[in-house]
C-alpha positions in Angstrom: 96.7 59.7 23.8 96.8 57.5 26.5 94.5 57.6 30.3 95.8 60.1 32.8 97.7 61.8 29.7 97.2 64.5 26.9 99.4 65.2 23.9 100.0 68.4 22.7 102.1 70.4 20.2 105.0 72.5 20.2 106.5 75.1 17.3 110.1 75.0 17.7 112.6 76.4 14.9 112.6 73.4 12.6 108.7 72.9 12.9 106.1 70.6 14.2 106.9 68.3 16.9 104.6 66.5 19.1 105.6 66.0 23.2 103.5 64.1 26.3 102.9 66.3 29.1 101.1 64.1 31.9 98.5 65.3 33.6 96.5 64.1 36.6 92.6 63.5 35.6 90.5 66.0 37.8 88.5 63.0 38.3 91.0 61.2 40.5 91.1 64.1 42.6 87.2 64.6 43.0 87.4 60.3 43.2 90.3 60.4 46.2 87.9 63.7 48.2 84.9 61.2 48.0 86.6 58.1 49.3 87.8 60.3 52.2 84.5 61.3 53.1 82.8 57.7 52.4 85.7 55.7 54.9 84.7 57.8 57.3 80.6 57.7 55.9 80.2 61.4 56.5 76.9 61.1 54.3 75.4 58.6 56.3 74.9 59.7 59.7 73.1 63.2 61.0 75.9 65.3 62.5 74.0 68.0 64.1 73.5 65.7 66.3 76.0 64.9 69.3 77.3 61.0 69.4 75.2 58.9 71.6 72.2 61.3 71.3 69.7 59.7 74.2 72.1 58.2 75.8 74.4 59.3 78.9 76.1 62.6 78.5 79.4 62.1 76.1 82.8 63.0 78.0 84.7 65.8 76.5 88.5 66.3 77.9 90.5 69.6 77.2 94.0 70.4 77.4 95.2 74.0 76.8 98.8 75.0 75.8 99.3 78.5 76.7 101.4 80.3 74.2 101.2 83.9 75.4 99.6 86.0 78.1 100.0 89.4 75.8 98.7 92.2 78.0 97.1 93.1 81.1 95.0 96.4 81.7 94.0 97.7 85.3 92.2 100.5 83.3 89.9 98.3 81.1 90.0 95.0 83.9 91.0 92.3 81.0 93.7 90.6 79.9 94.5 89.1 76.3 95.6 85.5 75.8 96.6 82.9 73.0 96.3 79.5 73.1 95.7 76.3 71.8 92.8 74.6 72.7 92.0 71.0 72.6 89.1 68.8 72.5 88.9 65.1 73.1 86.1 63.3 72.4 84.9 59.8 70.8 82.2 59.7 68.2 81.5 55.8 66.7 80.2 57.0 63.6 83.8 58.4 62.4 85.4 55.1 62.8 87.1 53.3 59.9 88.9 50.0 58.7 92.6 50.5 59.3 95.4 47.6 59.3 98.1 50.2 60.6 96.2 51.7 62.4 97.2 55.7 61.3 95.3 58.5 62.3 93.6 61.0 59.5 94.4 64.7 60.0 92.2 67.3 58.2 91.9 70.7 58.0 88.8 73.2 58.7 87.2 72.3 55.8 86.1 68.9 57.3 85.4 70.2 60.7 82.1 71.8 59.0 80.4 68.8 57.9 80.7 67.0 61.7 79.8 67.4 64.9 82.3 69.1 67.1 81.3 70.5 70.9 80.6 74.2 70.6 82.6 75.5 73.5 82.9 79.3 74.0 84.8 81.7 76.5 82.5 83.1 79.4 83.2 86.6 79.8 85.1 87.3 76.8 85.4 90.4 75.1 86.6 89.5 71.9 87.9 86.1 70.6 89.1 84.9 67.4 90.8 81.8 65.5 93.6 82.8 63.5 93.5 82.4 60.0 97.0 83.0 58.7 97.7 81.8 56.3 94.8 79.0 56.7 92.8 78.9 59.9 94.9 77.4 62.2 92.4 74.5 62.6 93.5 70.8 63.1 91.0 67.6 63.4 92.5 64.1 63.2 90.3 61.3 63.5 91.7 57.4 65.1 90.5 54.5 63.3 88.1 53.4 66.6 86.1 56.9 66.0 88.9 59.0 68.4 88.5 62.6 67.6 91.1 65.5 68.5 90.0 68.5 67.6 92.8 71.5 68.0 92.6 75.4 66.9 94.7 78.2 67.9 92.8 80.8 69.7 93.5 85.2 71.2 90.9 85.8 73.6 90.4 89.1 75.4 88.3 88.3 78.8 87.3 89.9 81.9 89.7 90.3 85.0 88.0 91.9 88.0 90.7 93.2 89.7 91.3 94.4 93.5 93.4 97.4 93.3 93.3 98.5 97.4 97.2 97.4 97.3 97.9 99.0 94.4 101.1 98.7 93.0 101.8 96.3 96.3 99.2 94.2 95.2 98.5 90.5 93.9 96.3 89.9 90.8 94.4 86.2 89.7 92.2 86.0 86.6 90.7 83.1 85.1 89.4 82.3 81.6 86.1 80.3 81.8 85.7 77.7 79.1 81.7 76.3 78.7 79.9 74.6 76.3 76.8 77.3 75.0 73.9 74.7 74.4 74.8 71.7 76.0 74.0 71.1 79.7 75.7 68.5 81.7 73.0 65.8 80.7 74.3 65.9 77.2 77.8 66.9 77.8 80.0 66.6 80.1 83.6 68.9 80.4 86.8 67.9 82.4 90.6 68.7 82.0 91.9 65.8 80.6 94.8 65.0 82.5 93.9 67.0 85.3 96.0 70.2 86.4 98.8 68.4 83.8 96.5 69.5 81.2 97.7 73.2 81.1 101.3 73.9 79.9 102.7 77.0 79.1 105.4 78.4 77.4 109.1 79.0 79.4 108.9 82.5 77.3 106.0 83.7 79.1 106.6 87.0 80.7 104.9 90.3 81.2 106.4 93.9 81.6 105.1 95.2 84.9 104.0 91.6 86.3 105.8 87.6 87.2 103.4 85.2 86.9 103.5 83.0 89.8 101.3 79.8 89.1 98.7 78.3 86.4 96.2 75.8 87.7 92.8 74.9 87.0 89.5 73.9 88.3 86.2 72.4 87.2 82.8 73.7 88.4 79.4 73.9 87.4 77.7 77.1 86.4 73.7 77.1 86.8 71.3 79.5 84.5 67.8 79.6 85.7 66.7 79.4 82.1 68.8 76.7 81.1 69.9 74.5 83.0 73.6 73.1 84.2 76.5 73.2 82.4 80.2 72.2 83.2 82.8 74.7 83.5 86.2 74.5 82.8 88.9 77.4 84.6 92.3 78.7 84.2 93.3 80.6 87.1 96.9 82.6 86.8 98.3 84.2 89.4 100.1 87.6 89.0 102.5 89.7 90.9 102.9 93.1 90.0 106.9 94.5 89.6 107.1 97.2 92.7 110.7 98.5 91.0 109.1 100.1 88.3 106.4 102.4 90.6 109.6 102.1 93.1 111.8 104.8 90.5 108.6 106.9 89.2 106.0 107.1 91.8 107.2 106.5 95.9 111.1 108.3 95.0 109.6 111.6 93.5 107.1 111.7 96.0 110.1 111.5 98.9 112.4 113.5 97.5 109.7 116.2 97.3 108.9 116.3 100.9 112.7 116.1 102.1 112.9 118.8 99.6 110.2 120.6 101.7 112.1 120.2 104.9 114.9 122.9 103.2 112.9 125.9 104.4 112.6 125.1 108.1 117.3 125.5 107.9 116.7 129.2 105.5 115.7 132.3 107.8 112.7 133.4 108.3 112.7 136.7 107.0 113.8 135.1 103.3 110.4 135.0 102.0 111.5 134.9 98.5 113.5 132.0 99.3 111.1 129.9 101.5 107.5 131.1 100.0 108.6 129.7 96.7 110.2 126.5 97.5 107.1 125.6 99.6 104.4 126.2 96.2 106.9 124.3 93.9 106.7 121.4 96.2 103.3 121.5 96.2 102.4 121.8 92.9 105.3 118.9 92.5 103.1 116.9 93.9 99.9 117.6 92.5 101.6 116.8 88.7 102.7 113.4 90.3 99.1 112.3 91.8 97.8 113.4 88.5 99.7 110.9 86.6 99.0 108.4 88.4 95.5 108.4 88.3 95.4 109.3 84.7 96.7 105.5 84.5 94.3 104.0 86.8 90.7 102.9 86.3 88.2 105.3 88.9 87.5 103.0 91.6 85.7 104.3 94.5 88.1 102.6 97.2 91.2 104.1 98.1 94.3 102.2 96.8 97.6 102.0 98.4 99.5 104.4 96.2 97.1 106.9 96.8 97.4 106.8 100.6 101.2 107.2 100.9 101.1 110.1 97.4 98.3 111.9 100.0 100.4 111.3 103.3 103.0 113.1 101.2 101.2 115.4 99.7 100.0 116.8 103.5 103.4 116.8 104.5 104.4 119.1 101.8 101.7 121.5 102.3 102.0 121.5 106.3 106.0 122.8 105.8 104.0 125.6 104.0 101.8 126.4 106.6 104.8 126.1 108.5 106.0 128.7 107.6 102.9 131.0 107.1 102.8 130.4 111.8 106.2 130.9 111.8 106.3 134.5 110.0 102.7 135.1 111.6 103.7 134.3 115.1 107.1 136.5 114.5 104.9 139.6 113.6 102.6 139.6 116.4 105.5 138.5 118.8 107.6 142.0 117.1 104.2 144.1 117.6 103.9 143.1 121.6 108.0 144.1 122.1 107.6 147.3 120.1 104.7 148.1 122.5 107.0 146.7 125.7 109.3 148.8 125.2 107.4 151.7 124.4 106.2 151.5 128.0 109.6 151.0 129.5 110.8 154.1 132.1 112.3 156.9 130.0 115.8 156.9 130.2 116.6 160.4 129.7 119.7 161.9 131.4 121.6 158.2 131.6 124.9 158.7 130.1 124.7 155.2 128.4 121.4 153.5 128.5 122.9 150.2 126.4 124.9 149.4 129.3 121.9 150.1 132.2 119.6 148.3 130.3 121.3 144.9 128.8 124.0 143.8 131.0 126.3 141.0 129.3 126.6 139.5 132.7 122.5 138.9 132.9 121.7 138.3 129.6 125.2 136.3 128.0 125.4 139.3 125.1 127.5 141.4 124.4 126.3 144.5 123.1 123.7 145.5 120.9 121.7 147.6 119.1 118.0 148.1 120.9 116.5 150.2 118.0 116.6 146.4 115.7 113.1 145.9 115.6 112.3 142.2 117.5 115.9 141.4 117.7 117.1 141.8 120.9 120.4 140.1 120.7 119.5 137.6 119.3 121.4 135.3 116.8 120.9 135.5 113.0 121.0 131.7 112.5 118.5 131.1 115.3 120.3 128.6 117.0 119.7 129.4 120.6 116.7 130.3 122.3 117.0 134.3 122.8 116.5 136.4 126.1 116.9 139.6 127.0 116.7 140.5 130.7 116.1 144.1 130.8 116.8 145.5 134.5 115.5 148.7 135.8 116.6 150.4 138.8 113.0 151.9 139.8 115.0 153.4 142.9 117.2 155.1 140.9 117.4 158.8 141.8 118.7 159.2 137.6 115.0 157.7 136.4 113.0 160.6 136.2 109.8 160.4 137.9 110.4 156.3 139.5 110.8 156.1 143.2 110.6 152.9 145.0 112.2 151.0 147.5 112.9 147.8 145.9 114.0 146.9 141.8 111.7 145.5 139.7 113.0 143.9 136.7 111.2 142.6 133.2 111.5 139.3 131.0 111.1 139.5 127.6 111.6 136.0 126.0 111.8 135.7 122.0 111.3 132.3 120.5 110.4 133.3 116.8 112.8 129.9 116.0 111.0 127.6 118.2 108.8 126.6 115.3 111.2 126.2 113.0 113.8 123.6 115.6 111.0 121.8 116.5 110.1 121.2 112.7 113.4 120.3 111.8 112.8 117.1 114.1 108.9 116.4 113.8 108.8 116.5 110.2 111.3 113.7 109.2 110.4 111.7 112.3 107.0 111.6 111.9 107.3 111.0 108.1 109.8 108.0 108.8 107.3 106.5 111.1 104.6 106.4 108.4 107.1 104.8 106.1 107.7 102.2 108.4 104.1 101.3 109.0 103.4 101.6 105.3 105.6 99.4 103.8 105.4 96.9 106.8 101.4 96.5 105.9 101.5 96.8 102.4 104.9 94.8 101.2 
């Protein structure tokens, strides 16, 4: 046997044999682990402390590499993020001898027995370090006591959102990096090449949202128990994709009320036709302002969606009352013309009373029959207004039981359809004007 080597033996067919297998002594291992942590004298200094402890606060630059914004919720207000986050920092009592002057890189084991700043996320949710397959920890310390200190981190944080121009609207987080016991006397936070320090990746993009811009700020954040502290921010700005709400929000919610503006061109005595086509438009657009706000946290402001889905909403149900003044109005106008001509002179003994009564000349009809209850000539599509002239010869020695000088004669106008024409114009134009003045304030 011979150092850094055992001999052992192997039975093969023909017998004994003896063969070296070399093995590295566990005590080299153990002997290169302990030089490690004696060049950089680990054992001889009091990390729990911070470098410099007395002395002016020590400066501690970040950079953050953003590797993917991962979601964004309007119903919880946060967002989810993973990055890499770096420290910068110099502590003198992690310096070594080095004639190339290389760099040590270690792992988290290390990071444990020194003093790193203790930063954490203001107004997270939940935050962890990955740990597959190791954590993904880095620290590599410079010969002149140089740390950079690097782990890769998902953080789930608070986004108050303003949803009043919802889905029109414009969203900016932040995440809020802070140190959690040291104020600004001991430590002191900045971005350390200023708004250079954030980079992102070119992959970055989100479903329903573009991101516009990544910048950042420093500020400080005072707690009356504490004390002052530096704070580090990453603002993002997002824009919310209008195409998607475009195909299953504002188009179903048009097409419905055009779809209400059918009944006012079907005749008013198809109630079958036009009683149904008014409730499923309705109810149409009760299932589509559900489903919106099923998505949507329950803010007590009124967001922009909700204004043009209610808009909508009113024009659908108005073509139903519509309709309800239309068929109303057209019963009490046949009631008052069954009673008119109820009164009108008896015209017994006239050899044809059509032809005395309605005159084609007067009234520009031809002839008709005066027994159709409230339709006195008038057209079955409604497209003119209807008149009928009815002239009575009170001096007319054949009218039993009327005798007067002069004629007297009676207008009975009928504008059952009046409702209706006019609809057929106030409707879409008053809906078009609220689209324009929508979409000109909101887009």
């Amino acid at each position: 046997q011979g150092k850094g080597q055992i001999m052992v033996t192997k039975r093969d067919q023909y017998g004994w044999r003896w063969s070296p297998i070399y093995k590295r002594s566990p005590d080299m291992t153990k002997s290169l682990m302990t030089k490690s942590e004696q060049l950089l004298r680990i054992d001889d200094h009091d990390f729990t402390m911070r470098p410099a402890f007395g002395g002016p606060p020590i400066p501690v630059g970040v950079d953050v590499q953003v590797e993917s914004l991962d979601t964004i919720s309007e119903v919880d207000m946060d967002f989810t993020m993973t990055l890499y986050l770096r420290h910068y920092w110099k502590d003198e009592r992690l310096s070594f001898p080095s004639t190339n002057n290389q760099s040590m890189t270690f792992d988290s084991r290390l990071v444990k027995k020194i003093w790193v700043p203790d930063m954490f996320f203001v107004h997270s949710k939940r935050s962890f370090i990955h740990d597959t397959t190791t954590d993904n920890v880095m620290l590599r310390v410079y010969p002149d006591g140089n740390v950079l200190y690097s782990l890769r981190v998902t953080v789930t944080a608070m986004c108050n959102m303003d949803l009043s121009r919802f889905p029109l609207d414009t969203q900016t987080c932040s995440l809020e990096i802070e140190s959690y016991a040291y104020t600004d006397d001991d430590l002191m936070l900045y971005w350390k090449k200023g708004n250079e320090s954030l980079n992102t990746d070119d992959r970055i993009s989100l479903s329903q949202f573009l991101i516009q811009k990544f910048h950042t700020t420093t500020k400080l954040a005072f707690y009356s128990s504490t004390g002052w502290y530096n704070r580090l921010y990453i603002h993002f700005t997002l824009r919310r994709h209008i195409f998607f709400f475009l195909l299953q929000t504002y188009f179903p919610a048009t097409l419905m009320v055009m779809l209400s503006w059918v009944s006012f061109w079907i005749d008013r005595r198809a109630v079958p036709a036009r009683v149904p086509l008014g409730i499923t438009t309705v109810l149409t657009m009760s299932t589509i302002i559900t489903g919106v706000n099923a998505s949507m946290p329950r803010v007590s402001y009124i967001k922009a969606v909700d204004i043009y889905l209610w808009v909508s909403f009113v024009f659908v149900f108005l073509s139903v009352i519509e309709y309800a003044a239309v068929n109303y109005l057209s019963t009490v106008q046949e009631r008052k013309e069954r009673k008119l001509r109820e009164r009108l002179p008896c015209t017994c003994g006239i050899g044809n009373p059509d032809e005395m009564m309605i005159d084609p000349q007067i009234t520009g009809y031809g002839s008709m029959d005066v027994n159709t209850t409230g339709n006195y000539g008038m057209p079955e599509n409604g497209g003119r207004q209807d008149r009928m002239l009815s002239q009575v010869s009170l001096n007319d020695p054949q009218i039993t039981g009327q005798v007067r000088p002069s004629r007297g004669y009676v207008n009975i106008w009928i504008d059952t359809h009046a409702i209706d024409k006019y609809s057929r114009v106030l409707f879409p134009g008053a809906y078009i004007l609220f689209n324009i003045i929508y979409w000109s304030i909101y887009s």
